[in-house]
PyMOL Python script that loads the backbone (N, CA, C, O; Angstrom):
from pymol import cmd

cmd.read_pdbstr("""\
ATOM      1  N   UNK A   1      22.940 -52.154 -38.080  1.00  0.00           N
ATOM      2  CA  UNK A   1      23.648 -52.302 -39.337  1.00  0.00           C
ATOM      3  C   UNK A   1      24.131 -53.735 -39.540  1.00  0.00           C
ATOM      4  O   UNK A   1      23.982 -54.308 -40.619  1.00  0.00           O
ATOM      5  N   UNK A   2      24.796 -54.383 -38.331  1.00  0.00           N
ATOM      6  CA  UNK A   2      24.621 -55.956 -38.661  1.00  0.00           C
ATOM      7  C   UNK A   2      24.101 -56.799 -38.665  1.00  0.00           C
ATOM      8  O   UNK A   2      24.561 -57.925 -38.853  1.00  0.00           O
ATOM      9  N   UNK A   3      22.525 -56.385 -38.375  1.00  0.00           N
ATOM     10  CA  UNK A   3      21.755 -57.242 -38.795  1.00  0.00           C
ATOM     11  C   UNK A   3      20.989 -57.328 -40.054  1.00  0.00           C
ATOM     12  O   UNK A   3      20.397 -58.318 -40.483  1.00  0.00           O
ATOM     13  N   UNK A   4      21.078 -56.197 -40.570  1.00  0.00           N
ATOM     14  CA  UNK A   4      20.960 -55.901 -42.100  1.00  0.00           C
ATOM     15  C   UNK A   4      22.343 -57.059 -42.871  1.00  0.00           C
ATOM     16  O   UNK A   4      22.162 -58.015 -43.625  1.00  0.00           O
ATOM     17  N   UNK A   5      23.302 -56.662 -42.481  1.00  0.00           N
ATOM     18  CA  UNK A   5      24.525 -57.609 -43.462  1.00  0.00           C
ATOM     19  C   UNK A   5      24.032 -58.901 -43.493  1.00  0.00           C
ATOM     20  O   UNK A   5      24.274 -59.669 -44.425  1.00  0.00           O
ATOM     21  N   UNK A   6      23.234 -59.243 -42.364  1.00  0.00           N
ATOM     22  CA  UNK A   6      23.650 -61.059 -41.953  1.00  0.00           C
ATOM     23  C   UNK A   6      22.204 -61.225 -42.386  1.00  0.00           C
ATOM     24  O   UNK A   6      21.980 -62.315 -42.913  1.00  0.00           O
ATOM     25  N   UNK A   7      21.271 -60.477 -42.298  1.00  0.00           N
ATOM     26  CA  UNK A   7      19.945 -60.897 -43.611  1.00  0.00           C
ATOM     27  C   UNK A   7      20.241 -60.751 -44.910  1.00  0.00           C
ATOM     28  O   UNK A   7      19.488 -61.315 -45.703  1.00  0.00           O
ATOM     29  N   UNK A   8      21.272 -60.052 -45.387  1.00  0.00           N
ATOM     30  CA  UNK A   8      21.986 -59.977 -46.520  1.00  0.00           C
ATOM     31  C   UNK A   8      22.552 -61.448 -46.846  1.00  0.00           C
ATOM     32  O   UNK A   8      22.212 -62.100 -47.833  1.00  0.00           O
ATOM     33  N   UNK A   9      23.241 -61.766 -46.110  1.00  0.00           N
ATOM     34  CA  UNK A   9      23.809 -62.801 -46.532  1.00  0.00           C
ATOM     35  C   UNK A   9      23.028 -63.798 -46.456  1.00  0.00           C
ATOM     36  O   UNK A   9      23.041 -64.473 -47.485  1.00  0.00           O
ATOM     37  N   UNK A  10      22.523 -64.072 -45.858  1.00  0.00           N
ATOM     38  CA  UNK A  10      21.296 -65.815 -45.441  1.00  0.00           C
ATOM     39  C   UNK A  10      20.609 -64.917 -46.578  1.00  0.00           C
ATOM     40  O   UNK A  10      20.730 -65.774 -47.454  1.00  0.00           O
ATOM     41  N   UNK A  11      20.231 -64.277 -46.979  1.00  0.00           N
ATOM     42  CA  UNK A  11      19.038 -63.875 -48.190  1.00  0.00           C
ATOM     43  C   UNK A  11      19.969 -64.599 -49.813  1.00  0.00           C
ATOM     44  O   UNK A  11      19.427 -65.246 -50.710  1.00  0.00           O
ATOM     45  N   UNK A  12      21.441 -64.201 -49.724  1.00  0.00           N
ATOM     46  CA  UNK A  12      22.292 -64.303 -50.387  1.00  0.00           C
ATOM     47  C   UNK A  12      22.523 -65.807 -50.600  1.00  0.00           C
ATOM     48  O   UNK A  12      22.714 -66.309 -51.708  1.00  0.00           O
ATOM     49  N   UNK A  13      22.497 -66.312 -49.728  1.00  0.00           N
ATOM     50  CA  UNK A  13      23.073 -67.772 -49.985  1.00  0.00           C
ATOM     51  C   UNK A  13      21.639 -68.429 -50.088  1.00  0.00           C
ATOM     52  O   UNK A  13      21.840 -69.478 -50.700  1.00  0.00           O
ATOM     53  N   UNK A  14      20.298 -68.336 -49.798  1.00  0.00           N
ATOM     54  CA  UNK A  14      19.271 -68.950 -50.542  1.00  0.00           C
ATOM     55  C   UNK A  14      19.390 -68.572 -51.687  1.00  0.00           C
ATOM     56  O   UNK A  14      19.191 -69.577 -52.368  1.00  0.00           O
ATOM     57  N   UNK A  15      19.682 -67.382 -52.613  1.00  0.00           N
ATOM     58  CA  UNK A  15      19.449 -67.021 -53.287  1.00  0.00           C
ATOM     59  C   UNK A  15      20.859 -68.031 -54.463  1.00  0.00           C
ATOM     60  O   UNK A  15      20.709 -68.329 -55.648  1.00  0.00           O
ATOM     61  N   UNK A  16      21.485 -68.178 -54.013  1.00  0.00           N
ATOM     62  CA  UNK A  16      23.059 -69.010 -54.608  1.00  0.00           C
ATOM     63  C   UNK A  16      22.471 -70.647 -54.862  1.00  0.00           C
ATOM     64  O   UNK A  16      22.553 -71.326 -55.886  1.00  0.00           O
ATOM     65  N   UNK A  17      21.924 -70.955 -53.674  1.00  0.00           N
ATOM     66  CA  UNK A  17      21.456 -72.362 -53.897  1.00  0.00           C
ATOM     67  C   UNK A  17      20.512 -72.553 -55.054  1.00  0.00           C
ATOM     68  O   UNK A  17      20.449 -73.332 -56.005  1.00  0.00           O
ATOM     69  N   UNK A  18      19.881 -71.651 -54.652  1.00  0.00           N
ATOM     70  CA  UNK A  18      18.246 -72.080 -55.641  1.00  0.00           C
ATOM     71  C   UNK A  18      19.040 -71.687 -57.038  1.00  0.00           C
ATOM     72  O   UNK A  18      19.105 -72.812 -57.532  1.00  0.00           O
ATOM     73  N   UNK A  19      19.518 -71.039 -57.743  1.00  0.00           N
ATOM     74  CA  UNK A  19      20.277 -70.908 -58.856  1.00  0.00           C
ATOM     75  C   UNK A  19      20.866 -71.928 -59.380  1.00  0.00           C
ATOM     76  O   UNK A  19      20.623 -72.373 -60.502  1.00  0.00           O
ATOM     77  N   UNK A  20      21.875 -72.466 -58.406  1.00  0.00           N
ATOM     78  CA  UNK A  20      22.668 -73.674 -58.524  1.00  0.00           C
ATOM     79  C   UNK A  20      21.802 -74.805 -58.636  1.00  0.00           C
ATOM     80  O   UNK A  20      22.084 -75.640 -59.495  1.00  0.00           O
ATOM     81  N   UNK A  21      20.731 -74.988 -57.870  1.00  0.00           N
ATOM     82  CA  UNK A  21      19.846 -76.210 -58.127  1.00  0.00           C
ATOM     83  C   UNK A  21      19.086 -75.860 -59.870  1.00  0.00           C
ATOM     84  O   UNK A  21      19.009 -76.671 -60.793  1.00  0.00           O
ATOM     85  N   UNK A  22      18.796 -74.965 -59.867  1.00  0.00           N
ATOM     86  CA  UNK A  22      18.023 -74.942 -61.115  1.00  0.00           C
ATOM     87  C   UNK A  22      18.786 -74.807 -61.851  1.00  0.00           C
ATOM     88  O   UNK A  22      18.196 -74.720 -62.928  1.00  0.00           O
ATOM     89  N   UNK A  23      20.459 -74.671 -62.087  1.00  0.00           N
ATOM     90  CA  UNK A  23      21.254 -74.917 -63.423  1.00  0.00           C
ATOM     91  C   UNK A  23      21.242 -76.396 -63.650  1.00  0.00           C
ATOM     92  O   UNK A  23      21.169 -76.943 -64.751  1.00  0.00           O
ATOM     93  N   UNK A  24      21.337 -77.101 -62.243  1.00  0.00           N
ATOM     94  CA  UNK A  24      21.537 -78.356 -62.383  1.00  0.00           C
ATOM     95  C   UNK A  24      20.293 -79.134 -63.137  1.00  0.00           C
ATOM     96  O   UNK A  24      20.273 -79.981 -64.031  1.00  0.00           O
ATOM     97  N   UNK A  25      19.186 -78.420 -62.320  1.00  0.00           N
ATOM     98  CA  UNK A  25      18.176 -78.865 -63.318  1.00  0.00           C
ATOM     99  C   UNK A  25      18.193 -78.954 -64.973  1.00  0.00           C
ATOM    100  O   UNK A  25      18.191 -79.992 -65.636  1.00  0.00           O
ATOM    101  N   UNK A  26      18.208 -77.871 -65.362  1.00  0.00           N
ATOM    102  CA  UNK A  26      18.415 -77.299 -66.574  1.00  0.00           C
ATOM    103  C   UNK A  26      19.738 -77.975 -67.529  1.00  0.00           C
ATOM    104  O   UNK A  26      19.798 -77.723 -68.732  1.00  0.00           O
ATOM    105  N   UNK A  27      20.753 -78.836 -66.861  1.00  0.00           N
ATOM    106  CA  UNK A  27      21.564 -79.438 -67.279  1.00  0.00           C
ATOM    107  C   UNK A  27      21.421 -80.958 -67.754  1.00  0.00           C
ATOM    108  O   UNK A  27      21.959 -81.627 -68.636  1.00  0.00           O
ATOM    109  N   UNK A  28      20.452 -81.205 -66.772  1.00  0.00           N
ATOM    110  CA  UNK A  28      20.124 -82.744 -67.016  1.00  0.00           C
ATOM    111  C   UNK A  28      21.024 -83.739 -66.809  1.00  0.00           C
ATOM    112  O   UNK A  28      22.154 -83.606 -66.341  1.00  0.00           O
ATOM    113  N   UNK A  29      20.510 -84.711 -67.158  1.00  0.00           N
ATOM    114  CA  UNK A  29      21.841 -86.001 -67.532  1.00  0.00           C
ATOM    115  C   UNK A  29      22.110 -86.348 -65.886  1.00  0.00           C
ATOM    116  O   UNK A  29      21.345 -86.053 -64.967  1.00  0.00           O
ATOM    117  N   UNK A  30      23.442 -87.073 -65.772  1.00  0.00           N
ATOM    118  CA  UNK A  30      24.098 -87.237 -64.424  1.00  0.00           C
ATOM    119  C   UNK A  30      23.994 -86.114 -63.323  1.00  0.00           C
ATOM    120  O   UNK A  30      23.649 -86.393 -62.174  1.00  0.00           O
ATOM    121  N   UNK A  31      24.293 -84.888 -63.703  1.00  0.00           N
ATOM    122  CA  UNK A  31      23.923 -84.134 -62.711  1.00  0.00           C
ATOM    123  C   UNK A  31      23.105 -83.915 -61.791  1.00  0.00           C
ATOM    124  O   UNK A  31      23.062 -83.718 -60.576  1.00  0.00           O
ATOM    125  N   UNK A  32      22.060 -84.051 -63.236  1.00  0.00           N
ATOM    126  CA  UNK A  32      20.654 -83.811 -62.386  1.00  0.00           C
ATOM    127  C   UNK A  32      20.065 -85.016 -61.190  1.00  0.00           C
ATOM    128  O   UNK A  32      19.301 -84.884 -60.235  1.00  0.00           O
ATOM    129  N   UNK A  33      20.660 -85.984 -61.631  1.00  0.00           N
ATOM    130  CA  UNK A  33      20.284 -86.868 -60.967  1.00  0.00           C
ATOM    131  C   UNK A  33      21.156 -86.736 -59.561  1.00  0.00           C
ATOM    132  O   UNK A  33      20.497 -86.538 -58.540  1.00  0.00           O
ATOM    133  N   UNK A  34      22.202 -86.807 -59.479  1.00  0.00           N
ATOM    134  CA  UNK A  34      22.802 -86.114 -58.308  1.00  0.00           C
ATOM    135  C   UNK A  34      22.750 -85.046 -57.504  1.00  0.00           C
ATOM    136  O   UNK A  34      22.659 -85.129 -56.280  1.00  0.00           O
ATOM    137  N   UNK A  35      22.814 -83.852 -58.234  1.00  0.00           N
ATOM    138  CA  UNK A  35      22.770 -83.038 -57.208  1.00  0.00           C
ATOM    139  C   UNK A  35      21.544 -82.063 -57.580  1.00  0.00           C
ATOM    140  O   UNK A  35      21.628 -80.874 -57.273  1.00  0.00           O
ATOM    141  N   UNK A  36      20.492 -82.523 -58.190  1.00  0.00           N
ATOM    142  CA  UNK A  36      19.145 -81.283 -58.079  1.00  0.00           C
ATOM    143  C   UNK A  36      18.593 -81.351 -56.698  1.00  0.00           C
ATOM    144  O   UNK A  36      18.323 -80.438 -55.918  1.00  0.00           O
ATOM    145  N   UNK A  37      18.481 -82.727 -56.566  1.00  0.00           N
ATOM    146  CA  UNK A  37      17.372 -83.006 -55.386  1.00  0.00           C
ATOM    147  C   UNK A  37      18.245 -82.271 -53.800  1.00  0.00           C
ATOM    148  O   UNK A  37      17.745 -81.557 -52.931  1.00  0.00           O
ATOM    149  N   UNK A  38      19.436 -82.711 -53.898  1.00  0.00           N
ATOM    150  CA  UNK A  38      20.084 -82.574 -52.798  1.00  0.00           C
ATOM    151  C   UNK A  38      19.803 -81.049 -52.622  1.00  0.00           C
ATOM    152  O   UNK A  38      19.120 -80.662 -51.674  1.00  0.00           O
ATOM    153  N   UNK A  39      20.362 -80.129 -53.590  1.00  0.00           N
ATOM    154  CA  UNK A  39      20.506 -79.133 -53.450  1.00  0.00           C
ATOM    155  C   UNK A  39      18.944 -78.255 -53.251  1.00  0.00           C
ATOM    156  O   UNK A  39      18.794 -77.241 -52.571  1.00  0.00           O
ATOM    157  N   UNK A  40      18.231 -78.736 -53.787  1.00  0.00           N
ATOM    158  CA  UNK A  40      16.810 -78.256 -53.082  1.00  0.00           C
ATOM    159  C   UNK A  40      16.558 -78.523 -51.766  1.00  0.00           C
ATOM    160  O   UNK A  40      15.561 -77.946 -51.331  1.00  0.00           O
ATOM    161  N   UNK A  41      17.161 -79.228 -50.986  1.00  0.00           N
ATOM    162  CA  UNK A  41      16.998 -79.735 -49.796  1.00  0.00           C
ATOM    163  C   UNK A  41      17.815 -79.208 -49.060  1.00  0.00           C
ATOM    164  O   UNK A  41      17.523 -79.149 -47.866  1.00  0.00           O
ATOM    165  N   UNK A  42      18.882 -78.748 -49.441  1.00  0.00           N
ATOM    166  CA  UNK A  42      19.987 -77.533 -49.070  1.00  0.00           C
ATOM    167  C   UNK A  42      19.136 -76.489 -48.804  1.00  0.00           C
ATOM    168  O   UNK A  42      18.837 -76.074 -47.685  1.00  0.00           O
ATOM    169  N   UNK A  43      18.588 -75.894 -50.334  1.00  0.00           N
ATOM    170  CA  UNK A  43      17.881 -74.610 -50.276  1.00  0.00           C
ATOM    171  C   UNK A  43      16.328 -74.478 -49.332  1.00  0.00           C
ATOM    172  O   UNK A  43      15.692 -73.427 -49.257  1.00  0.00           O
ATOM    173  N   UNK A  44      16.013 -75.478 -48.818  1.00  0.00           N
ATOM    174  CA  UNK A  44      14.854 -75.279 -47.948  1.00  0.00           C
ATOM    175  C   UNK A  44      15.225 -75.230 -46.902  1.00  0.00           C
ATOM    176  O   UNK A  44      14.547 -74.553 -46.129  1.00  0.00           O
ATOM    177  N   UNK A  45      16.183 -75.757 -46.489  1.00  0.00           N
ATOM    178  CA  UNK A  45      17.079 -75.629 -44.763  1.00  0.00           C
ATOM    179  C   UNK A  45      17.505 -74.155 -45.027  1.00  0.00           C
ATOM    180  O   UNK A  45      17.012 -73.327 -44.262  1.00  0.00           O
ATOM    181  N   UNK A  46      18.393 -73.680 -46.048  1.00  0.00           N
ATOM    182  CA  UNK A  46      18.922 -72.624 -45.908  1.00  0.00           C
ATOM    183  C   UNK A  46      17.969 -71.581 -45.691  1.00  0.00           C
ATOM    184  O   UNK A  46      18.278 -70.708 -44.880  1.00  0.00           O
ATOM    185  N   UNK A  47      16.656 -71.505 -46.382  1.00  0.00           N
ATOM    186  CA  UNK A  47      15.582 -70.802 -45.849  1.00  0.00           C
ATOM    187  C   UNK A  47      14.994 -70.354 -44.796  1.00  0.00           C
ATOM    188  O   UNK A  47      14.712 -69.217 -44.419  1.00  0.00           O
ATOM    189  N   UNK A  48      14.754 -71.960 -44.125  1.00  0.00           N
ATOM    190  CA  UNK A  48      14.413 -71.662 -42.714  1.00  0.00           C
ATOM    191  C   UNK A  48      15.313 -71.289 -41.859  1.00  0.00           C
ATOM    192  O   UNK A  48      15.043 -70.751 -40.785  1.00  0.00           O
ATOM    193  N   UNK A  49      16.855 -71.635 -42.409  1.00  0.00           N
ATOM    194  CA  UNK A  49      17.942 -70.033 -40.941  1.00  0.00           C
ATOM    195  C   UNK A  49      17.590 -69.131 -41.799  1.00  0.00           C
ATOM    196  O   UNK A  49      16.887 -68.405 -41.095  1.00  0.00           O
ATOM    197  N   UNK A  50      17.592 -68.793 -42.566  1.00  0.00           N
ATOM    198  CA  UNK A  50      17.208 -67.174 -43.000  1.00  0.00           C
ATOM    199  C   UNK A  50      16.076 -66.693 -42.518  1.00  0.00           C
ATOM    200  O   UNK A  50      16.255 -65.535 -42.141  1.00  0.00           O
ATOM    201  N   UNK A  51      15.136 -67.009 -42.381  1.00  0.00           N
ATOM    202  CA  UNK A  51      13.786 -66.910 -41.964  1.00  0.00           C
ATOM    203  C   UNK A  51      13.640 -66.746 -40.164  1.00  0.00           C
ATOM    204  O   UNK A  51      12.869 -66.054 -39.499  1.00  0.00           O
ATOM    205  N   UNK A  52      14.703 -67.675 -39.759  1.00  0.00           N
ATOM    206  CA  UNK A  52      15.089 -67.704 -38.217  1.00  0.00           C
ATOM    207  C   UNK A  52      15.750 -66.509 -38.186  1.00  0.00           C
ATOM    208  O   UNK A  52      15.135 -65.656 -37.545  1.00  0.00           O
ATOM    209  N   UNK A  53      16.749 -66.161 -38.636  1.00  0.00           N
ATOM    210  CA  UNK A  53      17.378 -64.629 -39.113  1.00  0.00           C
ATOM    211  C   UNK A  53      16.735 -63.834 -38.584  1.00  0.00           C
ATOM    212  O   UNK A  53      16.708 -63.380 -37.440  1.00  0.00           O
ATOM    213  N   UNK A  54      15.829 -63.549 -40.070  1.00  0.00           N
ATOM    214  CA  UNK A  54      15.144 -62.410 -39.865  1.00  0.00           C
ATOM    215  C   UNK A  54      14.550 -61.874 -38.970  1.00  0.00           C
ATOM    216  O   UNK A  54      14.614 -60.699 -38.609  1.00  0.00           O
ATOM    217  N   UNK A  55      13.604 -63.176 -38.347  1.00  0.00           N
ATOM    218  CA  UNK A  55      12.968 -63.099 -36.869  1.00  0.00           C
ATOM    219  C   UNK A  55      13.611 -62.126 -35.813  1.00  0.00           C
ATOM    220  O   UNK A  55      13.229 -61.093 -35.263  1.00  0.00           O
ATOM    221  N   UNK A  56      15.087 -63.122 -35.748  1.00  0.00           N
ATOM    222  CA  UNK A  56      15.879 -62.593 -34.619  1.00  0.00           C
ATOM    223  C   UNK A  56      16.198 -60.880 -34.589  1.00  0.00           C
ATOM    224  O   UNK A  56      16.151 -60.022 -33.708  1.00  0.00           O
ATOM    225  N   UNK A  57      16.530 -60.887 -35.985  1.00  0.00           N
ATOM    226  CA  UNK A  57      16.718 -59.524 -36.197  1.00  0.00           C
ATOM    227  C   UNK A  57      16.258 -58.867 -35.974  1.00  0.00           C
ATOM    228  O   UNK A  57      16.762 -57.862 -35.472  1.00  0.00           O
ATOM    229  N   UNK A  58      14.637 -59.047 -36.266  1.00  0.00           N
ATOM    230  CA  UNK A  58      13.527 -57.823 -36.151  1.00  0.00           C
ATOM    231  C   UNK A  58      13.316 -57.804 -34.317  1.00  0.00           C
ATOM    232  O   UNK A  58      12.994 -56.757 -33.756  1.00  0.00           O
ATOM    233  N   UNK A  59      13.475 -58.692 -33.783  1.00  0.00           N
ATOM    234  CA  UNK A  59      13.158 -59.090 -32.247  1.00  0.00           C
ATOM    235  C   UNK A  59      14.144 -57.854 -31.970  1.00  0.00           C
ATOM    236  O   UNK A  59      13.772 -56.690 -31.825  1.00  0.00           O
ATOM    237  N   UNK A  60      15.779 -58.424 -31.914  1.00  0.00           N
ATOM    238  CA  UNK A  60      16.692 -57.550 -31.809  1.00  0.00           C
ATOM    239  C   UNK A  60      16.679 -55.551 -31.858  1.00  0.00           C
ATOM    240  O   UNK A  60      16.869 -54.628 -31.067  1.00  0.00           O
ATOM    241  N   UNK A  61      16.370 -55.713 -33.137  1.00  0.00           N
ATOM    242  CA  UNK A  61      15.861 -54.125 -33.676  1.00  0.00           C
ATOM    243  C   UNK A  61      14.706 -53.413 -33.074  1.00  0.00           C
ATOM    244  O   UNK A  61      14.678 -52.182 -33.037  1.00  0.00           O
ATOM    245  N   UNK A  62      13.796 -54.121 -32.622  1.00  0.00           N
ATOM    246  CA  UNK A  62      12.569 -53.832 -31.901  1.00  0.00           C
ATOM    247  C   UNK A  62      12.859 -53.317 -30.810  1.00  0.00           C
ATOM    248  O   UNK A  62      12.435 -52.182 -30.597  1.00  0.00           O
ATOM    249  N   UNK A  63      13.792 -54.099 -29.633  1.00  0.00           N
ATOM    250  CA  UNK A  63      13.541 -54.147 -28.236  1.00  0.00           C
ATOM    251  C   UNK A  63      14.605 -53.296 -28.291  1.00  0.00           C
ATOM    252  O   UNK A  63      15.354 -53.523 -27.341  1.00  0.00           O
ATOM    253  N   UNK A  64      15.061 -52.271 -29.105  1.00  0.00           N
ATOM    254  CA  UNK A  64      16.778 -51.719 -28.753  1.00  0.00           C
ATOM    255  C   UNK A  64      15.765 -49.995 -29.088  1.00  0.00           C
ATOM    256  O   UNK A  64      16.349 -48.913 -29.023  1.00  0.00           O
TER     257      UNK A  64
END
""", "prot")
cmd.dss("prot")
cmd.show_as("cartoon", "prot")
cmd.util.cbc("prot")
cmd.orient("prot")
């Protein structure tokens, strides 16, 4: 059951970034120039622990 929450959440917070980057997109101007790029670069790290996550999880869930 907690490894369901905690793929929940790393699923959750890629899912927060990439939103946030694409409002910024969608906003233009100063913003965009600041924080689109960053925040895509956020959202690809945040991916790969989620992705590390999941792994673990399923490893976890498997061997039990």
């Amino acid at each position: 059951m907690l490894g369901k929450v905690i793929v929940a959440v790393a699923l959750g917070v890629v899912a927060l970034v990439l939103v946030a980057g694409v409002y910024t997109l969608w906003l233009g101007g100063e913003a965009s120039k600041s924080w689109s790029n960053r925040l895509m670069r956020i959202r690809v790290l945040a991916q790969f622990v989620a992705i590390v996550i999941i792994v673990i999880v399923f490893y976890v869930m498997r061997r039990h």
